[in-house]
N, CA, C and O atoms as a DFTB+ gen file, in Angstrom:
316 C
 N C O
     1  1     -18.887      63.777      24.343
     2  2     -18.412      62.832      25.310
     3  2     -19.600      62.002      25.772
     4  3     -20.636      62.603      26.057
     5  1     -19.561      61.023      25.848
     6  2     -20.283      60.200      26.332
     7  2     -19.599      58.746      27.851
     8  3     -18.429      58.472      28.118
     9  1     -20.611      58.290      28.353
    10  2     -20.231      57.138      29.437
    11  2     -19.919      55.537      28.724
    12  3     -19.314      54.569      29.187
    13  1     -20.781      55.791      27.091
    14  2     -20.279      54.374      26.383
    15  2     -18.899      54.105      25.874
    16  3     -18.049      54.989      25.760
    17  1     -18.691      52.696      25.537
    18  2     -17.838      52.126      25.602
    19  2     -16.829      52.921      24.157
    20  3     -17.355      53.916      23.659
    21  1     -15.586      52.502      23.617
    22  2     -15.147      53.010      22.684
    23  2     -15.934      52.347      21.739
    24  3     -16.320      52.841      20.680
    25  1     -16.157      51.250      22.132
    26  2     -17.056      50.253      20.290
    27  2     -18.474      51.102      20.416
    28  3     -18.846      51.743      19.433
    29  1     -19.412      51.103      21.861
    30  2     -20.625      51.488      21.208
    31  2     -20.034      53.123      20.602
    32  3     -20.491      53.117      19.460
    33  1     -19.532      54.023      20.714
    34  2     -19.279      55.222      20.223
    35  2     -18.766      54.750      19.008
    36  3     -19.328      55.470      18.183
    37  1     -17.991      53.926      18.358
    38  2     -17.496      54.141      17.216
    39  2     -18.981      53.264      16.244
    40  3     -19.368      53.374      15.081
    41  1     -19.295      52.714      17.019
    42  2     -20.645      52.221      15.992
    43  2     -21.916      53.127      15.747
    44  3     -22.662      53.279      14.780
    45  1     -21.842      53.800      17.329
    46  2     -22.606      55.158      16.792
    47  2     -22.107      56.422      15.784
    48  3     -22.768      57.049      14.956
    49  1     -20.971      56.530      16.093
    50  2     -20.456      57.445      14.585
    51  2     -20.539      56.568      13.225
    52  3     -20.709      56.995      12.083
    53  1     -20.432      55.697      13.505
    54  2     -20.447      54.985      11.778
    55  2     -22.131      55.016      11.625
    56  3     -22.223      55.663      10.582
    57  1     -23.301      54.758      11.968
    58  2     -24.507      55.198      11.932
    59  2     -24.872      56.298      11.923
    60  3     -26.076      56.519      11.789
    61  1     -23.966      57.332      12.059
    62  2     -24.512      58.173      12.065
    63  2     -23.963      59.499      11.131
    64  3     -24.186      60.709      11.075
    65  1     -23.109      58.501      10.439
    66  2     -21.983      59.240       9.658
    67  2     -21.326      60.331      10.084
    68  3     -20.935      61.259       9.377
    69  1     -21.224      60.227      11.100
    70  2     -20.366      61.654      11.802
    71  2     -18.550      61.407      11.466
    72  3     -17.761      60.463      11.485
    73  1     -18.513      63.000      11.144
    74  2     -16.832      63.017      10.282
    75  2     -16.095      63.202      11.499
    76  3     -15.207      64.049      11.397
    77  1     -16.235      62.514      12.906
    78  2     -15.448      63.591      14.248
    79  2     -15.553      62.091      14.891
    80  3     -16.297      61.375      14.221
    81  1     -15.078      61.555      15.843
    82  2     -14.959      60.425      16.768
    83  2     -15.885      61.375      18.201
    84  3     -16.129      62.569      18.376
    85  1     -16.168      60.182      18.957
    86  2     -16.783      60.662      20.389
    87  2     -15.863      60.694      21.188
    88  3     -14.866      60.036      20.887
    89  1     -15.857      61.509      22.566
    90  2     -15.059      61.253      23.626
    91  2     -15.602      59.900      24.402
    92  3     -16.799      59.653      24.250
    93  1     -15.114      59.340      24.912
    94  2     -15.323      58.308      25.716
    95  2     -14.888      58.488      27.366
    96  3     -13.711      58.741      27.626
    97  1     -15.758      58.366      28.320
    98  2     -15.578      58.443      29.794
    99  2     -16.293      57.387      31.009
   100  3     -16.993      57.392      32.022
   101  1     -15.605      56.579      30.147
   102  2     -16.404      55.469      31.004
   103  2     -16.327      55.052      31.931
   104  3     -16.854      53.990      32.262
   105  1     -15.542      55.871      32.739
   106  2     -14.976      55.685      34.206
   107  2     -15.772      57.127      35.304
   108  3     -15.695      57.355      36.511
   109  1     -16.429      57.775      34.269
   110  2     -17.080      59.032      34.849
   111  2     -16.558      60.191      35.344
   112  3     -17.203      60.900      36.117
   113  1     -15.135      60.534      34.871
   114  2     -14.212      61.290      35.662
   115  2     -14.368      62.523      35.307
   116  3     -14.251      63.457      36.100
   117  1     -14.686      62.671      33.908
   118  2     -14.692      64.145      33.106
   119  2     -16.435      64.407      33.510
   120  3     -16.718      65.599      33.631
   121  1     -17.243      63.719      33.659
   122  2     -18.794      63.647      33.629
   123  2     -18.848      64.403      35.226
   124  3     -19.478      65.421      35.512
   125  1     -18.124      63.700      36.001
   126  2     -17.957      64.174      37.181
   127  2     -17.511      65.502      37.670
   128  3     -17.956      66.039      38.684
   129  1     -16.360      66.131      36.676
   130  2     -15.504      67.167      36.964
   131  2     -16.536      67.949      36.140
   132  3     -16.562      69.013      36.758
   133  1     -17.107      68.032      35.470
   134  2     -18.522      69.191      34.139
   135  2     -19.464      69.514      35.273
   136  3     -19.667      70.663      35.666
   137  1     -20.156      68.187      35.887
   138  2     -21.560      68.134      36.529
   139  2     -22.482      67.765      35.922
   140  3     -23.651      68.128      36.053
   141  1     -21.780      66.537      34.752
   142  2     -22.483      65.925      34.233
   143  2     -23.405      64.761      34.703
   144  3     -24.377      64.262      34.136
   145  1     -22.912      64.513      35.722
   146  2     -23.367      63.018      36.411
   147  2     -22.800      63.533      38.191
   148  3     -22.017      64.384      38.614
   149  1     -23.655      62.531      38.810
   150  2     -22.983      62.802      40.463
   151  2     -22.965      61.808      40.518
   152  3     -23.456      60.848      39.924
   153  1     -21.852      62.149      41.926
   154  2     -21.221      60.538      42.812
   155  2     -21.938      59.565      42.528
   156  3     -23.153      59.759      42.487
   157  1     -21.436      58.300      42.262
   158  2     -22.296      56.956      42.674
   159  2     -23.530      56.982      41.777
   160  3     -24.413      56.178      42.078
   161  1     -23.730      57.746      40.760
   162  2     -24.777      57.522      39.816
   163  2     -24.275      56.685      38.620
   164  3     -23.099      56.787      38.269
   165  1     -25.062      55.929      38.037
   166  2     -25.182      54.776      37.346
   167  2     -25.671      55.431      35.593
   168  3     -25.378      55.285      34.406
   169  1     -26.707      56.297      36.609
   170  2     -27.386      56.875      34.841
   171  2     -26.817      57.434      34.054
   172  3     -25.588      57.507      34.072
   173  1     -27.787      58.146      32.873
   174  2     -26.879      58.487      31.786
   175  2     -27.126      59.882      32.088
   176  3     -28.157      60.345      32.575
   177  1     -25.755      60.697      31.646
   178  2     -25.084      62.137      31.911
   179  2     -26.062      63.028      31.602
   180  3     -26.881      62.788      30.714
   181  1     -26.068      64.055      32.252
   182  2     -27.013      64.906      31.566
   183  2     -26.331      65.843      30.330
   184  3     -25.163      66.176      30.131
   185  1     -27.327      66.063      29.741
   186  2     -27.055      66.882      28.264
   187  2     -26.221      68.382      28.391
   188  3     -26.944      69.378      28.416
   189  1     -25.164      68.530      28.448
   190  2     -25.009      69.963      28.464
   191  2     -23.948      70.414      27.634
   192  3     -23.418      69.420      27.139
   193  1     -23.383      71.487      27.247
   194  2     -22.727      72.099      26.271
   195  2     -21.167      72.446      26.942
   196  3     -21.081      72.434      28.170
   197  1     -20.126      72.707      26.243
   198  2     -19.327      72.887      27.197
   199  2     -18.275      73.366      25.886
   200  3     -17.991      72.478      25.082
   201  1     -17.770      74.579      25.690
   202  2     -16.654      74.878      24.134
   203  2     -15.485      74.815      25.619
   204  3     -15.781      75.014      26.797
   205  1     -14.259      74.501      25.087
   206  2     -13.109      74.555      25.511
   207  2     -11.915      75.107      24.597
   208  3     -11.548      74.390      23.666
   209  1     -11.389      76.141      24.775
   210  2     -10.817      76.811      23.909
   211  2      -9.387      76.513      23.170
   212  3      -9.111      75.621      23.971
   213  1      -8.435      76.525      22.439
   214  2      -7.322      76.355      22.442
   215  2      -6.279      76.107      23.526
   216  3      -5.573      75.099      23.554
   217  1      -6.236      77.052      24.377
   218  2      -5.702      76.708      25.663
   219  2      -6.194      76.204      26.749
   220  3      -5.913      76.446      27.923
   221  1      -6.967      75.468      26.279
   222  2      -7.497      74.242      27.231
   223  2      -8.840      74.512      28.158
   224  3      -9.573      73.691      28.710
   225  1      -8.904      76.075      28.129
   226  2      -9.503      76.411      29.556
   227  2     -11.446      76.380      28.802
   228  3     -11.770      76.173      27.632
   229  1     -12.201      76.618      29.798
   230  2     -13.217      76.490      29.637
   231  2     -13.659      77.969      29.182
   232  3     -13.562      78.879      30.005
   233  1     -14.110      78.207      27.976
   234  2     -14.721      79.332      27.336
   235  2     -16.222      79.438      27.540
   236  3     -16.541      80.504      28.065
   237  1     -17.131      78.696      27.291
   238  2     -18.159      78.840      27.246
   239  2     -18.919      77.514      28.288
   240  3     -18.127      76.823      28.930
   241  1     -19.912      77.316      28.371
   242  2     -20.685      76.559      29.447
   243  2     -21.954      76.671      29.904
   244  3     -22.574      77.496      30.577
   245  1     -22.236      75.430      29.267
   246  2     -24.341      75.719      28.971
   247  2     -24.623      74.081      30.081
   248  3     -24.372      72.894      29.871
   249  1     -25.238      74.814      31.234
   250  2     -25.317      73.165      32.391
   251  2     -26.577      72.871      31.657
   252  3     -26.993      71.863      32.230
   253  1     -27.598      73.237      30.523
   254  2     -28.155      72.068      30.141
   255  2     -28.994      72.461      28.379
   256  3     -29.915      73.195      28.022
   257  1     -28.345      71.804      27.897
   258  2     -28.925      72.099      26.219
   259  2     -29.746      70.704      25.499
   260  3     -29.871      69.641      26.106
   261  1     -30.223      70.927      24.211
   262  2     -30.936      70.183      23.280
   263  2     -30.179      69.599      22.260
   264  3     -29.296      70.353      21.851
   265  1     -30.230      68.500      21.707
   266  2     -29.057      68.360      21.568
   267  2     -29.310      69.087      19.932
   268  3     -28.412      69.524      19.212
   269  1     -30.735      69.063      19.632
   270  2     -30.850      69.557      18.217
   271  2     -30.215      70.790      17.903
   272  3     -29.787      71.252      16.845
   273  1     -30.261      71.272      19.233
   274  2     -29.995      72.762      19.151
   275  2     -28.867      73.471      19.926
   276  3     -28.703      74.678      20.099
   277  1     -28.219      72.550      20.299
   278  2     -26.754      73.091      20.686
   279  2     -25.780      73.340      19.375
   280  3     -25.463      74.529      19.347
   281  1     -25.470      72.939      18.786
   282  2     -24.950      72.728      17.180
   283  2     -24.680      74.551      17.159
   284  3     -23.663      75.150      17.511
   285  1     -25.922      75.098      16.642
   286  2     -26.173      76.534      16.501
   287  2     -25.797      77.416      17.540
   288  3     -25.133      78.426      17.303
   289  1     -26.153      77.123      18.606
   290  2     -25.914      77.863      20.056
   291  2     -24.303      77.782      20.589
   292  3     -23.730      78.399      21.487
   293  1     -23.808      76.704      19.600
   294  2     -22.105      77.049      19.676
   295  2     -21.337      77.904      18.803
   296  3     -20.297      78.531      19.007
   297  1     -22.205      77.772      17.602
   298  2     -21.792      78.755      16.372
   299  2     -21.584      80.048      16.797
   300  3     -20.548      80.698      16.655
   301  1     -23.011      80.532      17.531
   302  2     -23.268      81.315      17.999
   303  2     -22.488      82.049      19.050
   304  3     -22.485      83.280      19.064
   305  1     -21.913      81.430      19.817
   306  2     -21.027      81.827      20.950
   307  2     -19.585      81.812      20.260
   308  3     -18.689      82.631      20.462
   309  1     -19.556      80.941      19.586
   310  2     -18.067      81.382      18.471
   311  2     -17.990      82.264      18.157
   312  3     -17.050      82.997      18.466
   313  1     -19.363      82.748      17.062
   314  2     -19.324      84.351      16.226
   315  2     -18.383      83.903      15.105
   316  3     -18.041      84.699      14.230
């Protein structure tokens, strides 16, 4: 998920050849509800991990990862 627009996300997946689309939140609502971003902030979200399971609910929850290295550290919590 990211705060950019749907075009900059879809131009960043096409650069980046990613087989998955981005979330888009450009209104800050989901960034807000994680603790990705606070009130009235402008900047960009902070980095953190977040698996959400089949039934919607929140399984796992990392308030701040890499992004090189979250990839693995989800595998990981999958098993």
């Amino acid at each position: 998920m990211s705060f950019d627009t749907v075009e900059d996300n879809a131009s960043f997946v096409a650069n980046q050849s990613f087989n998955f689309p981005l979330l888009c939140d450009t209104e800050r609502k989901m960034g807000l509800a994680y603790g990705a971003t606070e009130p009235g902030s402008n900047g960009d979200a902070k980095r953190m991990g977040v698996i959400i399971d089949p039934q919607g609910n929140v399984s796992h929850y990392w308030p701040a990862v890499k992004a090189r290295d979250f990839p693995q550290q989800a595998l990981q919590a999958l098993g």
